[in-house]
Phi, psi and omega in degrees: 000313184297294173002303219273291174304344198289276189321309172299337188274002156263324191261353162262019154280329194283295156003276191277334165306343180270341179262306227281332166332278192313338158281329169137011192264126164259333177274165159325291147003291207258333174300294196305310188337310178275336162312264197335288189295355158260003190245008177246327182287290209271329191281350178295285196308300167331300190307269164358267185313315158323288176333279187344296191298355169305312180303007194021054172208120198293336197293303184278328151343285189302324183281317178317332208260275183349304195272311169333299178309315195282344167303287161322341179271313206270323176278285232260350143299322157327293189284331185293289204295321176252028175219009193273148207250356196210036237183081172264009171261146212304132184287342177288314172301338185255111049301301197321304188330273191313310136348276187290347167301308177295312191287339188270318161304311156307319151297345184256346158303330165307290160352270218296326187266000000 
């Protein structure tokens, strides 16, 4: 399980640090920023869905991992919105971004392993 968290919290800092680059984030600052708000984020959600998956249903997995995500988007636009210091385009459109990139990457390495 720890494993499990290690891993997904690497690869969606290198993921979304990489969208959010590629989106306009430049400072020192607003890069740690985006570190910071996935290493307060992701290891909660991961921890969570894990859980879920135990419950052995698939219905409430999905729906439980649906509403994390949508959580996790609406706090890290939160935290986006009132700290990023150099970043002048919407802090919602780069949470959404970033969210679904990772996320959709992470589902399709599942699939694949």
């Amino acid at each position: 399980m720890i494993e499990n968290l290690i891993i997904s919290l690497l690869l969606t800092i290198i993921i979304e640090l990489t969208v959010s680059i590629l989106l306009g984030i430049k400072s020192t600052n607003d890069i740690k920023l985006v570190v910071a708000v996935n290493m307060c984020t992701n290891p909660v959600v991961v921890f969570i869905a894990n859980y879920l998956l135990y419950l052995n249903s698939n219905t409430i997995y999905n729906i439980g991992v649906a509403i994390l995500e949508i959580i996790a988007v609406i706090v890290e636009y939160i935290l986006y919105k009132f700290f990023l210091q150099n970043y002048k385009k919407s802090p919602l459109i780069l949470s959404i971004v970033n969210n679904v990139i990772s996320f959709s990457t992470g589902v399709i390495i599942s699939f694949l392993i």
